[in-house]
N, C-alpha and C positions, 0 to 999 in steps of 0.2 A: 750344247750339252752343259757347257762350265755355265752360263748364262742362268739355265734353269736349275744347275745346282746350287748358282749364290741365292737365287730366288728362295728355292727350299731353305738355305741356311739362315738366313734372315727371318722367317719365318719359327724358326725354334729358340733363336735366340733373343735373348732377357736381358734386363738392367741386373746391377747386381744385389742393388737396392731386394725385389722384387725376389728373387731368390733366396736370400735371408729370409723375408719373409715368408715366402713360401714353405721351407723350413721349417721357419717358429710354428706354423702351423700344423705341420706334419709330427711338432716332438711327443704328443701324445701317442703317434703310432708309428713310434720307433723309426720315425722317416731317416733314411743318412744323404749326404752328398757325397758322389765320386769325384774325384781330384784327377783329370788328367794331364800330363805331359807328353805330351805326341815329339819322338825321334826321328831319324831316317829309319830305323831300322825295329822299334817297339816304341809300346806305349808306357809309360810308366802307371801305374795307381795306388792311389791314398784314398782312405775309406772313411768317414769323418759322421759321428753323430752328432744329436743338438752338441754347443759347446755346456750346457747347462748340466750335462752329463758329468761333466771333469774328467772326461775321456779323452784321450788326443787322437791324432790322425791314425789309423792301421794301415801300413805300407803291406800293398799285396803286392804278389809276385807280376812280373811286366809280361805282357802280354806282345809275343812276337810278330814283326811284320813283315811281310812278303816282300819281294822286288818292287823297287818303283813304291815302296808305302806302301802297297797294296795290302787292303784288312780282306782276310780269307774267312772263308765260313765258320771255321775252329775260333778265330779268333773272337767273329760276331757270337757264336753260342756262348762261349765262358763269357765274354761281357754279359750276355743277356742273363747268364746263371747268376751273375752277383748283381746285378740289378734284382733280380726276383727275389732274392734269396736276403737280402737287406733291405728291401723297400726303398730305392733308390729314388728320387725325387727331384733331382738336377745334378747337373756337371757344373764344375770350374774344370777348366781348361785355362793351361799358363799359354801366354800371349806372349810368345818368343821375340818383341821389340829389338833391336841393335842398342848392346848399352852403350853407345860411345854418341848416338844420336837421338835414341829412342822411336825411331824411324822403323817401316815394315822391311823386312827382308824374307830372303828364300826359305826361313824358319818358320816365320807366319803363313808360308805360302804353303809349305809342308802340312800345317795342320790345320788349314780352310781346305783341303788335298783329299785327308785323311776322314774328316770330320763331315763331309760330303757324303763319302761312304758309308757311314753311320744315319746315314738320315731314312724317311721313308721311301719306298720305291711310288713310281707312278701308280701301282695298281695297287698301293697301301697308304695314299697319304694320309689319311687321319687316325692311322695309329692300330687300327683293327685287322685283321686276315680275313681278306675277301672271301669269296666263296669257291673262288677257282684252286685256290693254298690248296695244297696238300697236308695233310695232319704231320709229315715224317718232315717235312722242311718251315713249318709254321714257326718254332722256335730261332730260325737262323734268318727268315724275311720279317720277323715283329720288329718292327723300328725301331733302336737302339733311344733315340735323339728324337722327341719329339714335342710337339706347343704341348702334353701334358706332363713332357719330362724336359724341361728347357736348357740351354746350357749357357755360360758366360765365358766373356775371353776375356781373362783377366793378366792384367798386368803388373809388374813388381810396386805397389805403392810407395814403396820406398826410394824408387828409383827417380833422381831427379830431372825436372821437367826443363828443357830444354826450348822450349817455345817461346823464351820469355826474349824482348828483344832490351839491345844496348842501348846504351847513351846516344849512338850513333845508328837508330834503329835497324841493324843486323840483328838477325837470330844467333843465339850462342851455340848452336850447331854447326855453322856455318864461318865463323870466326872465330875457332878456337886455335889455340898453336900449338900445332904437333908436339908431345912429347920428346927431350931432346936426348932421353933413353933408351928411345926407341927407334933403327933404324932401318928396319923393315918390318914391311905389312903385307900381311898375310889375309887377302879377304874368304877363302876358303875357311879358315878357322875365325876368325874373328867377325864375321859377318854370318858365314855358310848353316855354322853349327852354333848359334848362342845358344840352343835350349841345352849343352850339353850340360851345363854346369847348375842346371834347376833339377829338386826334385821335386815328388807331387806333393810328398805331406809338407816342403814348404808352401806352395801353394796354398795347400789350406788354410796354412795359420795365419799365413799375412791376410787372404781374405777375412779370415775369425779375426784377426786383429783391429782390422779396418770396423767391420760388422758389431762387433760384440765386443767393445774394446775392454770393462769390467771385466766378462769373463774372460779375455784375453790375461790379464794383469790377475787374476789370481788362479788361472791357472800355471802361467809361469812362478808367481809365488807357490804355488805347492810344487811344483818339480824341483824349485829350487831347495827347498827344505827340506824331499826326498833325498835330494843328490847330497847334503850337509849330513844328514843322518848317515845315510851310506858310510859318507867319509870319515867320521868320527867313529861310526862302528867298527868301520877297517882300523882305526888307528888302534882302538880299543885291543882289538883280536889281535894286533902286531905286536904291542906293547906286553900281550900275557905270553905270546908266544916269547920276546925276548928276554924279559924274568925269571921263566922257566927253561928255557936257553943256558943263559949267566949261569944257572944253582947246577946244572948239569956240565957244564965247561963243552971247551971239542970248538968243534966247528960252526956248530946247530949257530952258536949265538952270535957269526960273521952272517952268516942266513939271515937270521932275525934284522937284526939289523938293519942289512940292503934290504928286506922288504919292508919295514918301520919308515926309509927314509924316502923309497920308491912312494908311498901312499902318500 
């Protein structure tokens, strides 16, 4: 069975190359990518249209998972309602690597686990409800994950690569020196659970980053001179309230104040 499911997963999965692309050609018809982050216990999601939009990622509420990861039917329907319902057109999924190696761990394994589940059934592989479906469970056996909805396992770009060998050709994974800060290790946490500390709409952005690095760079220039307007407007609003504070006396203008210097 794991056999025939890596088979299926291979089978749906893309370069990432290839997905951008796929995209660019979807942004006429409002195509978006879903962002996941697969947990022990839910899935995170981030909802991402073209970046040509000036849109950023829309973090949706996380989507709960059964014992064992197990995705329940509830869970396949509301996936399948925001795929419909956005015209969804591929997945990123973060690639839980070990940061300390960049190596597969039990976090990787959770969501090739997870994402299995998601895939077509035997009597549904290409994507369509046979003839046997029933109309009341067609919604919850329509393949999540499929070669016309493909997904990538993306990794932190950012994160550095580890492969590269020494003077003394060792790999730097393998020859580093323990931190002398550090005097226990804990592989539970630091190996068990890396995706804890990812969320989905970073996902997206380091892919948009990589992908569309322009629109990456002036979208962060407009957040940035949103977040500057913001902060001058507050100062603005602090500054009338403590003038009008002063002319009135009391207390008002100890308030003004700590909020003037708060901003």
């Amino acid at each position: 069975m794991a056999q025939a499911g890596n088979s299926k997963l291979l089978q749906v999965l893309t370069s990432p190359s290839k997905l951008a692309s796929r995209l660019d050609w979807r942004k006429l018809n409002e195509g978006s990518i879903l962002s996941l982050n697969i947990h022990k216990d839910r899935i995170g999601l981030a909802l991402a249209s073209h970046p040509s939009y000036g849109q950023g990622p829309y973090t949706l509420e996380s989507i709960p998972l059964a014992r064992k990861s197990k995705v329940t039917e509830e869970c396949k329907i509301t996936l399948s309602n925001i795929i419909e319902q956005h015209k969804v057109c591929g997945f990123v999924v973060s690639w839980p690597l070990q940061p300390d190696s960049q190596r597969m761990g039990a976090a990787c394994g959770r969501v090739l686990h997870t994402l299995e589940q998601l895939l077509p059934s035997s009597e549904n592989d290409d994507g369509r409800t046979g003839n046997k479906t029933e109309a009341t469970t067609t919604k919850a056996t329509t393949p999540l994950i499929s070669a016309n909805r493909p997904c990538v396992l993306w990794k932190d770009s950012q994160a550095k690569s580890v492969d590269e060998f020494d003077a003394f050709g060792r790999l730097e994974a393998y020859a580093k020196v323990p931190s002398s800060d550090r005097t226990v290790h804990i592989a539970s946490i630091e190996q068990y659970n890396t995706d804890n500390a990812t969320v989905a709409s970073e996902v997206w952005n380091d892919f948009m980053r990589v992908h569309w690095p322009e629109l990456h760079r002036e979208q962060e220039h407009q957040e940035f001179v949103a977040s500057r307007q913001k902060h001058n407007t507050l100062l603005t609003q602090s500054a009338a309230i403590a003038a009008v504070a002063v002319k009135r006396g009391g207390s008002s203008a100890d308030d003004a104040n700590y909020m003037q210097a708060a901003v």
